[in-house]
C-alpha positions, 0 to 999 in steps of 0.5 A: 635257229640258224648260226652264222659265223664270222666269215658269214658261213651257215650253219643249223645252229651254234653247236654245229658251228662248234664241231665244224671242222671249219674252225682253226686249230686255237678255236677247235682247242679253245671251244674243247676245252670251255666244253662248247665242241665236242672232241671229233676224232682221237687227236682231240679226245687225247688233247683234251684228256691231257689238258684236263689231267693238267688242270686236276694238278692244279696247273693253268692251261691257256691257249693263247690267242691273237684276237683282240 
């Protein structure tokens, strides 16, 4: 089924919406880490391999975001 996004772009579906490098960088970061994007180049595979590593060690991680 067909996803369309906020700012009314299309997509074949959610996932593809996910990957798309049309999100910006705090949703491609928010989307890693709850799983629902899947790492698209060595920047994001490091990113999250960090951030998994701190969350084995007990901490928080956050991304902060400006959406109410």
């Amino acid at each position: 089924m067909a996803y369309i996004s906020l700012d009314k772009k299309s997509y074949k579906d959610y996932q593809e919406y996910c990957n798309s490098d049309d999100l910006d960088i705090d949703d491609k970061f928010r989307k890693l880490l709850s799983g629902s994007r899947t790492p698209q180049n060595e920047d994001e595979r490091t990113w999250l391999e960090n951030m998994r590593k701190l969350q084995e060690d007990g901490k928080i991680v956050e991304i902060p975001s400006d959406i109410i």
